[in-house]
C-alpha positions as CSV (number, residue, x, y, z in Angstrom):
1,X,-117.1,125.3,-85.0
2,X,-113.3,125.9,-85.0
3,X,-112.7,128.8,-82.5
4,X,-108.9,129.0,-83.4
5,X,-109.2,131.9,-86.0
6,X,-111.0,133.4,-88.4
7,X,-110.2,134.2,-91.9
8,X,-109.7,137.1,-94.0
9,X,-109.4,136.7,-98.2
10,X,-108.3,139.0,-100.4
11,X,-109.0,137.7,-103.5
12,X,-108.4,139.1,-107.5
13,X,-111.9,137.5,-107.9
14,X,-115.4,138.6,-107.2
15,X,-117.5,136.0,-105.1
16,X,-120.2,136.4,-107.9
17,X,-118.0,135.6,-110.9
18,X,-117.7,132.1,-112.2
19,X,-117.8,129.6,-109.4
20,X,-114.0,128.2,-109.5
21,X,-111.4,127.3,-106.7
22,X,-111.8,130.0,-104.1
23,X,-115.5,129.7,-104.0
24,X,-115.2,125.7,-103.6
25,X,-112.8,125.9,-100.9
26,X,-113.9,128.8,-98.6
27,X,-117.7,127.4,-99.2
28,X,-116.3,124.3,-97.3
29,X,-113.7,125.7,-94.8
30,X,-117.1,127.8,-93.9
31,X,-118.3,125.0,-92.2
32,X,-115.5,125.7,-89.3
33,X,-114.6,129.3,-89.5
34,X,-116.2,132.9,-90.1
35,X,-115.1,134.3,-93.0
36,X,-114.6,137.9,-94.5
37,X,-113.4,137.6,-98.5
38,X,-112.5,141.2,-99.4
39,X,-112.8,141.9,-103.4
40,X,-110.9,144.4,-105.2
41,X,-112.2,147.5,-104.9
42,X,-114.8,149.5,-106.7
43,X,-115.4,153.2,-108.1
44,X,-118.3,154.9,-106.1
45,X,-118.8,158.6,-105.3
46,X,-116.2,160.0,-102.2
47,X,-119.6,160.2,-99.8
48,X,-120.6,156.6,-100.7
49,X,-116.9,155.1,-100.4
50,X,-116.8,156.0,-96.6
51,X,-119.1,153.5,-95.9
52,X,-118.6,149.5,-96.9
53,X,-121.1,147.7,-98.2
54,X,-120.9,143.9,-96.6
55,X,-122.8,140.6,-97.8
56,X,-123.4,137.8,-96.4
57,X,-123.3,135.2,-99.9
58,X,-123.4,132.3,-97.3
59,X,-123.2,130.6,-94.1
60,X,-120.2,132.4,-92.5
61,X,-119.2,133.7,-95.5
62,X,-119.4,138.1,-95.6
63,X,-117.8,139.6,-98.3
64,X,-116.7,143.3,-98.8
65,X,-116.1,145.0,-101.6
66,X,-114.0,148.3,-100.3
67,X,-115.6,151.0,-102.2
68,X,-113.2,153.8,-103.2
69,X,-113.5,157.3,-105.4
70,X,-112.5,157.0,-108.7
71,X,-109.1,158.0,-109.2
72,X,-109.3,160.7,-112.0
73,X,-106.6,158.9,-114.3
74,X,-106.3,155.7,-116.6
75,X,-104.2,152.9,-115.5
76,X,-104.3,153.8,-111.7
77,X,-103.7,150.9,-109.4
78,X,-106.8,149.1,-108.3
79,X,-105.4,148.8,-104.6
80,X,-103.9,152.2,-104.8
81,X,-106.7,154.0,-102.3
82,X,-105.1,152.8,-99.2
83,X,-106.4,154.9,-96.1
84,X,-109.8,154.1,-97.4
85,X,-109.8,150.5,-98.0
86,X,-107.6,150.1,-94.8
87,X,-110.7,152.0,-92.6
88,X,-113.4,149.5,-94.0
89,X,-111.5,146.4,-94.0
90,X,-110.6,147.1,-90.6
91,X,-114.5,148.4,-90.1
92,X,-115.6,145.2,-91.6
93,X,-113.3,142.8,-89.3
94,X,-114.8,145.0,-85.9
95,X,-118.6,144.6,-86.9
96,X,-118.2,140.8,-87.7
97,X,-115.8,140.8,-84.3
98,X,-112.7,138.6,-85.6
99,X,-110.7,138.1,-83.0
100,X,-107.8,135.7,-83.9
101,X,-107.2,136.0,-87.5
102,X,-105.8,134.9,-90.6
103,X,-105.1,136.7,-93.8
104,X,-105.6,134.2,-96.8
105,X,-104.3,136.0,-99.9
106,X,-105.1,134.8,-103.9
107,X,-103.2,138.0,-105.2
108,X,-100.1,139.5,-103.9
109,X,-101.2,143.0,-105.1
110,X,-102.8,143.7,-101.8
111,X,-99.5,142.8,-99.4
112,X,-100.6,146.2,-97.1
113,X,-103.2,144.1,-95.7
114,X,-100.4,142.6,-93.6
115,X,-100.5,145.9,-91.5
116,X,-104.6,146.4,-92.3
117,X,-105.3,143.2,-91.1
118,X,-102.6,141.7,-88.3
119,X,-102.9,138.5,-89.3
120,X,-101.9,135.7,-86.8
121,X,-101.1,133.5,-89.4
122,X,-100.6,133.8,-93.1
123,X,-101.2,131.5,-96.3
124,X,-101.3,131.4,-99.7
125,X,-103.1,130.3,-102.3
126,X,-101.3,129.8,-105.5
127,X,-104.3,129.5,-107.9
128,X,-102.4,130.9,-111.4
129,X,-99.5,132.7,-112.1
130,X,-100.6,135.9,-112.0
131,X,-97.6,137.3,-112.9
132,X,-97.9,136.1,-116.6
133,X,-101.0,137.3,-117.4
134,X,-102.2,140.0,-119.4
135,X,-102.5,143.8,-117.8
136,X,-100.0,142.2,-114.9
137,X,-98.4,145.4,-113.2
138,X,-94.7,144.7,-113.2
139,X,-94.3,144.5,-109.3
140,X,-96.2,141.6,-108.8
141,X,-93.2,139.4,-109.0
142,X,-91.5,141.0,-105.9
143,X,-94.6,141.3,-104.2
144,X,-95.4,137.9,-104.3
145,X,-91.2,136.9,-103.6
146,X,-92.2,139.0,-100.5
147,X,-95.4,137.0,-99.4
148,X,-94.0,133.6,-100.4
149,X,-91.2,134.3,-97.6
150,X,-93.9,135.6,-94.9
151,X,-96.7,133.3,-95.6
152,X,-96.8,130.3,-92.9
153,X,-98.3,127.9,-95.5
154,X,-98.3,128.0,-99.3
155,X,-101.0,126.3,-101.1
156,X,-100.7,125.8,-104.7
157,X,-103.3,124.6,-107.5
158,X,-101.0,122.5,-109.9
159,X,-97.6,120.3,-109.9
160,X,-96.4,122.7,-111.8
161,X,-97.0,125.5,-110.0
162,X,-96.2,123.7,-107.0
163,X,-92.2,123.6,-108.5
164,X,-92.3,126.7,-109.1
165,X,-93.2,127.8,-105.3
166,X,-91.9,125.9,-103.5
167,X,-88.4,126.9,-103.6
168,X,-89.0,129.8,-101.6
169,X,-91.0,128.5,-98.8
170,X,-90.4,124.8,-97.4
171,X,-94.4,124.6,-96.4
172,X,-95.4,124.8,-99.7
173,X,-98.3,121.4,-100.4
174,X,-99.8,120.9,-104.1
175,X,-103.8,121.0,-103.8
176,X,-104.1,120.5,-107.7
177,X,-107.8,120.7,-109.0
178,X,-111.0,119.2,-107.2
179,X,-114.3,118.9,-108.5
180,X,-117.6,118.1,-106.7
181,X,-118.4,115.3,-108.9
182,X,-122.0,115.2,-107.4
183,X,-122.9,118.2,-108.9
184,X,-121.3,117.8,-112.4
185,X,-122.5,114.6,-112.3
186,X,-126.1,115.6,-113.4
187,X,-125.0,115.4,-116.2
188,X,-126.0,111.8,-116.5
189,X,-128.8,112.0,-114.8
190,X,-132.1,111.6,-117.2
191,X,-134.4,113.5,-114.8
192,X,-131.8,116.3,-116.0
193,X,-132.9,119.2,-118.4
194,X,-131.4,120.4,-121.2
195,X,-131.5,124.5,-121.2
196,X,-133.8,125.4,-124.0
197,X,-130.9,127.3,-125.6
198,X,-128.6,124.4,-126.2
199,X,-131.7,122.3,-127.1
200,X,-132.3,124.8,-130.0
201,X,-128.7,124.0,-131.4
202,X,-128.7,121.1,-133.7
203,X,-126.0,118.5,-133.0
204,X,-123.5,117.5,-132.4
205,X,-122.3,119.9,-129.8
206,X,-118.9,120.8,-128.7
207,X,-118.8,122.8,-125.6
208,X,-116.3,125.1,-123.7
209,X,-117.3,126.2,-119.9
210,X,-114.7,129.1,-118.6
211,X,-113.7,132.5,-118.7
212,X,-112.9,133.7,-122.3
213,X,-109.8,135.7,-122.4
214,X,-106.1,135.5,-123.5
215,X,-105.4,131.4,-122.0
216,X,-107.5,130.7,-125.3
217,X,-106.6,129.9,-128.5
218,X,-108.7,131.5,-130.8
219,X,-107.1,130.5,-134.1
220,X,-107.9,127.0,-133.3
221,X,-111.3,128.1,-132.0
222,X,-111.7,129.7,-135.9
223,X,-110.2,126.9,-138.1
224,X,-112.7,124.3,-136.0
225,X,-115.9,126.4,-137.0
226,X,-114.7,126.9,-140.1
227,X,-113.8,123.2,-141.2
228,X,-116.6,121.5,-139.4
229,X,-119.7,123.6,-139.9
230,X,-121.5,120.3,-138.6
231,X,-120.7,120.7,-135.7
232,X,-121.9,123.1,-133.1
233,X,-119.0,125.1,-131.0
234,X,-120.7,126.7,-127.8
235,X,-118.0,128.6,-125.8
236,X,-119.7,129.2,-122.7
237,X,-118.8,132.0,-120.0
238,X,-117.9,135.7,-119.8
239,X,-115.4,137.4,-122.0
240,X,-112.4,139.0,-119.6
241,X,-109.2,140.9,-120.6
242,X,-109.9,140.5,-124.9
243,X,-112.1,142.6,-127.2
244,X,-115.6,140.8,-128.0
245,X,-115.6,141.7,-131.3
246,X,-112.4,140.2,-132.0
247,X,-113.6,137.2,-130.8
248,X,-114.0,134.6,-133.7
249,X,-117.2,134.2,-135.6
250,X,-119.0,131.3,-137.6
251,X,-122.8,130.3,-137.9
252,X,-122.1,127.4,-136.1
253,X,-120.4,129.6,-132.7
254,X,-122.1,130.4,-130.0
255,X,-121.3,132.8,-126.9
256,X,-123.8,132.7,-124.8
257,X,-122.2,134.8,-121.9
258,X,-121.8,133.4,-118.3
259,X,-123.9,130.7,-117.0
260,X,-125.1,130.0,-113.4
261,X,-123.0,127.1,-111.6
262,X,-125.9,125.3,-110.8
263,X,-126.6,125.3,-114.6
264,X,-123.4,123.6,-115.9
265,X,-124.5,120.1,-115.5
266,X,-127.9,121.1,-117.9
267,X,-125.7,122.4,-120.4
268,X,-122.7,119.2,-120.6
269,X,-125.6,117.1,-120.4
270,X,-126.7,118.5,-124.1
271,X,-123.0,118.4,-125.3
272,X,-121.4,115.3,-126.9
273,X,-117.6,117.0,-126.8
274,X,-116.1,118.8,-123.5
275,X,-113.0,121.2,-125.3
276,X,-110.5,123.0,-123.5
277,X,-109.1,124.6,-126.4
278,X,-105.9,126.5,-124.7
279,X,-102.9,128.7,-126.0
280,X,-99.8,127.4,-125.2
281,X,-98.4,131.1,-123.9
282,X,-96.6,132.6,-120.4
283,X,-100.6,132.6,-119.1
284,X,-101.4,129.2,-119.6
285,X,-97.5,127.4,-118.7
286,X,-98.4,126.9,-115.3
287,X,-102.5,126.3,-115.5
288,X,-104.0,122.9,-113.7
289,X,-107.4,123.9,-115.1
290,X,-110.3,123.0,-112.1
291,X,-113.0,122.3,-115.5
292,X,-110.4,119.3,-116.9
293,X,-111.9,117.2,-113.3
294,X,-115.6,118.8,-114.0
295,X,-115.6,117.7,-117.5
296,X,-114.3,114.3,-116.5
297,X,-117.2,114.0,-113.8
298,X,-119.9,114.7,-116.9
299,X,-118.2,110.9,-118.6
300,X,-118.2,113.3,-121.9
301,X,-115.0,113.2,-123.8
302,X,-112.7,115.7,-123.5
303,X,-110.2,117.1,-125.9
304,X,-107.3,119.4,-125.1
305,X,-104.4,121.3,-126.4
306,X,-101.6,119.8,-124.4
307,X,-101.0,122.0,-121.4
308,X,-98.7,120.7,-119.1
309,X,-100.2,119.5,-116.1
310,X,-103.0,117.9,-118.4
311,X,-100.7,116.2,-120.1
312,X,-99.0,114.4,-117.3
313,X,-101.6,113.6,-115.7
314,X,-104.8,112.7,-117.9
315,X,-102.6,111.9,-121.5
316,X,-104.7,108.6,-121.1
317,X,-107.9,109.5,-120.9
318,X,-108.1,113.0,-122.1
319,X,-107.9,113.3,-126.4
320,X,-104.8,116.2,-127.0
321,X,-104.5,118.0,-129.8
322,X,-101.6,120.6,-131.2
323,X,-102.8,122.6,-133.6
324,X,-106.2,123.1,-135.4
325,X,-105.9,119.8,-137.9
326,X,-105.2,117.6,-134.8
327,X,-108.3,119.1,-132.6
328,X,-110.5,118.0,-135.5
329,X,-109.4,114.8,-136.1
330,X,-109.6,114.4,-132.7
331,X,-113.0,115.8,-131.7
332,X,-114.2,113.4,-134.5
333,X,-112.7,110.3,-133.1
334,X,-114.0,111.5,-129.6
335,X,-117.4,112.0,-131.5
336,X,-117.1,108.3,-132.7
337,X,-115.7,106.6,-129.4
338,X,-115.9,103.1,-129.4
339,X,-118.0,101.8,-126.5
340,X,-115.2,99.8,-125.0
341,X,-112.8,102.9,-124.9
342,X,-116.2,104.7,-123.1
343,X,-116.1,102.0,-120.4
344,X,-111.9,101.9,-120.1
345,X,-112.4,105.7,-119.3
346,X,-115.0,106.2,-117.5
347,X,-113.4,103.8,-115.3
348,X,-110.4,105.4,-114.8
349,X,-112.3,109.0,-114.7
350,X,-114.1,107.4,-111.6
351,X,-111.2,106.6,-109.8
352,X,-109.7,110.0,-110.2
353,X,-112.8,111.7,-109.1
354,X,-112.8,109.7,-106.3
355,X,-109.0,110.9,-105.4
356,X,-110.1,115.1,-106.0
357,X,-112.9,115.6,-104.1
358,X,-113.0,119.4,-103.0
359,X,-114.3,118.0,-99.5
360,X,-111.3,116.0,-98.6
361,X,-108.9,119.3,-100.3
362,X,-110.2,121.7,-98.0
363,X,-110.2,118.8,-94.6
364,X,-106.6,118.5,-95.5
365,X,-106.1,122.3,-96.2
366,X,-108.3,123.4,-92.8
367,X,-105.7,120.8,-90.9
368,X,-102.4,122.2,-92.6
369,X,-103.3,125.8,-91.5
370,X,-104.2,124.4,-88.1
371,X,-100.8,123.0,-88.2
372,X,-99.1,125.8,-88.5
373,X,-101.3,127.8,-86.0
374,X,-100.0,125.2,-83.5
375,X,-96.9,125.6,-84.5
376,X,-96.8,129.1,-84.1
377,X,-98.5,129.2,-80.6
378,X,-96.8,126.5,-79.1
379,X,-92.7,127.3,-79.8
380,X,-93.3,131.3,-78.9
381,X,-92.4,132.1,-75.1
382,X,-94.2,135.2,-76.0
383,X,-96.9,133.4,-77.7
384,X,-100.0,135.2,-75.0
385,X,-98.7,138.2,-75.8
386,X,-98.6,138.0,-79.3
387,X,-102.3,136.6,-79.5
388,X,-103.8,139.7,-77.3
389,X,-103.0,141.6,-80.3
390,X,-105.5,139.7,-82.2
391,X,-108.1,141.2,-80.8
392,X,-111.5,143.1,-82.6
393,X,-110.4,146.1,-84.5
394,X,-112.6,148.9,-83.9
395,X,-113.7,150.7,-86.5
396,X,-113.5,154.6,-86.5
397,X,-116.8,155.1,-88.2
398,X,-120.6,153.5,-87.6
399,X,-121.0,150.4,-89.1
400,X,-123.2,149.3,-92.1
401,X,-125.6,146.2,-91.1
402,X,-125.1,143.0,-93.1
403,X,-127.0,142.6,-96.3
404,X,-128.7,139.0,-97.1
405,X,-128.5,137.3,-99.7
């Protein structure tokens, strides 16, 4: 294992919701380094928020979720509790005995843990624009201005995010999407099973696999149901940030609520269509979505409204669509595909697969950060000094023992 440093996260995501970017990566960058990913808080009682509750989810993986009391008021900042999250983050880093760390953020919010934590080296992980989306507090742009220029290496998840960032700091590298495609691959496995729920649903299927909330377009999502009651929608995954009973509704839609990871491949397998039915808004402009590469590893065809980075790079395999007329006439010639467009793409779907592997991503991520560690050791005169700092922060308070899985 890499002895160099360990890393802290501090994510807008829980570990336990749907199994996207950060849970691919630090999964993998597990393999070398202990790692504490700190969730946003939660509401507990004042007696129960003096103590942190930590998990261990996998090998060398802990994560804390900094309990805190609730704060009396509507609209109170989520990170707002700071002496108490600061005393079990900082409890948290002395029981797992961090020595040399780094602070990996996914959301600027948090930029306090700079003092909480005393990182020894700094990245970011630009997974969305957080700024544009919906409930954003309005000083998230200058917080994250702030950590772009302190961050020693900026990660981004899209070209087009990637030009957005990396004005501000010159150690900016695009890590669009990855995919393990030997997972999503099941999908074409015949030894493979079909979840009983999506057997029950006569064909053919269309099928969505994400968080519902405001990145989707749900006039599209209406006018499909409505003018191809032949065909069954399933929008799969849990409903964030937009009020379920607004959500559209038609005989032939289905929300079945969040699915396990492991049971994505059972549920494409059952689907003729892959959708990625988007809104072209501020929350989708800069999007690279991770499920356009997960899709692609299932050899379904996939149709898409065309957001950007989708666009550029997949306009030749993926079917794009505009509005609500185009999506149908496309899902229909995707349902129809001629079996020597089937072989063209699934040839060139292989090839990109081969180029996104989440394995090689977080190899080449682990060796940029160890980079920049280097760096950082090697050209300070001062650089012992500055590395006896990083030593175990003791916690104030008795510490909780780990939980298993």
């Amino acid at each position: 294992m890499t002895q160099s440093f360990d890393l802290v996260v501090v994510s807008h995501l829980r570990w336990s919701f749907v199994w996207q970017r950060p849970q691919q990566l630090l999964s993998r960058l597990a393999r070398d380094r202990r790692i504490l990913f700190v969730e946003e808080p939660v509401y507990s009682d004042a007696a129960a928020a003096e103590v942190p509750t930590l998990e261990q989810v996998a090998p060398n993986v802990t994560v804390l979720a900094p309990r805190v009391p609730h704060p009396g008021r509507e609209g109170a900042p989520i990170w707002a509790d700071r002496e108490r999250i600061t005393k079990q983050v900082r409890q948290a880093i002395g029981l797992l005995g961090f020595h040399h760390r780094a602070l990996w953020f996914y959301t600027p919010l948090p930029e306090f843990m700079l003092h909480v934590v005393e990182p020894d080296l700094v990245v970011y992980d630009v997974m969305d624009e957080l700024s544009m989306f919906k409930f954003a507090p309005p000083e998230l742009k200058d917080q994250e201005a702030r950590l772009l220029r302190r961050a020693d290496v900026v990660f981004t998840g899209g070209a087009s995010l990637f030009e957005s960032k990396r004005p501000y700091n010159r150690n900016t590298h695009l890590f669009a999407s990855g995919v393990d495609a030997a997972h999503y691959s099941k999908a074409c496995d015949e030894t493979t099973d079909v979840p009983e729920f999506v057997k029950a649903i006569p064909g053919p299927i269309a099928t969505y696999i994400g968080v519902i909330d405001e990145r989707l377009d749900y006039e599209i999502i209406a006018a499909m149901a409505a003018r191809r009651p032949d065909v069954q929608f399933l929008m799969c995954g849990p409903v964030v940030k937009v009020d379920p009973n607004e959500l559209p509704k038609a005989p032939n839609l289905h929300y079945p609520g969040q699915q396990r990871y492991e049971d994505l491949p059972c549920i494409l397998k059952g689907s003729d269509v892959c959708l990625m039915p988007f809104a072209r808004n501020d929350a989708t402009k800069f999007i690279s979505p991770t499920k356009t590469l997960e899709y692609m590893a299932t050899h379904r065809p996939v149709v898409s409204t065309p957001i950007r980075d989708v666009e550029r790079f997949y306009s030749d395999i993926v079917y794009l669509a505009s509005d609500a007329d185009e999506f149908i006439r496309q899902i229909d010639i995707a349902l129809n595909e001629h079996p020597a467009e089937r072989a063209r793409r699934r040839l060139r779907e292989e090839k990109i697969l081969a180029e996104h592997a989440w394995d090689a991503i977080a190899a080449n991520m682990n060796r940029l950060m160890e980079d920049a560690w280097t760096r950082k050791t090697d050209l300070r005169p001062t650089a012992d000094v500055r590395l006896q700092k990083a030593r175990p922060i003791r916690a104030s308070i008795t510490p909780t023992p780990l939980s298993g899985q």
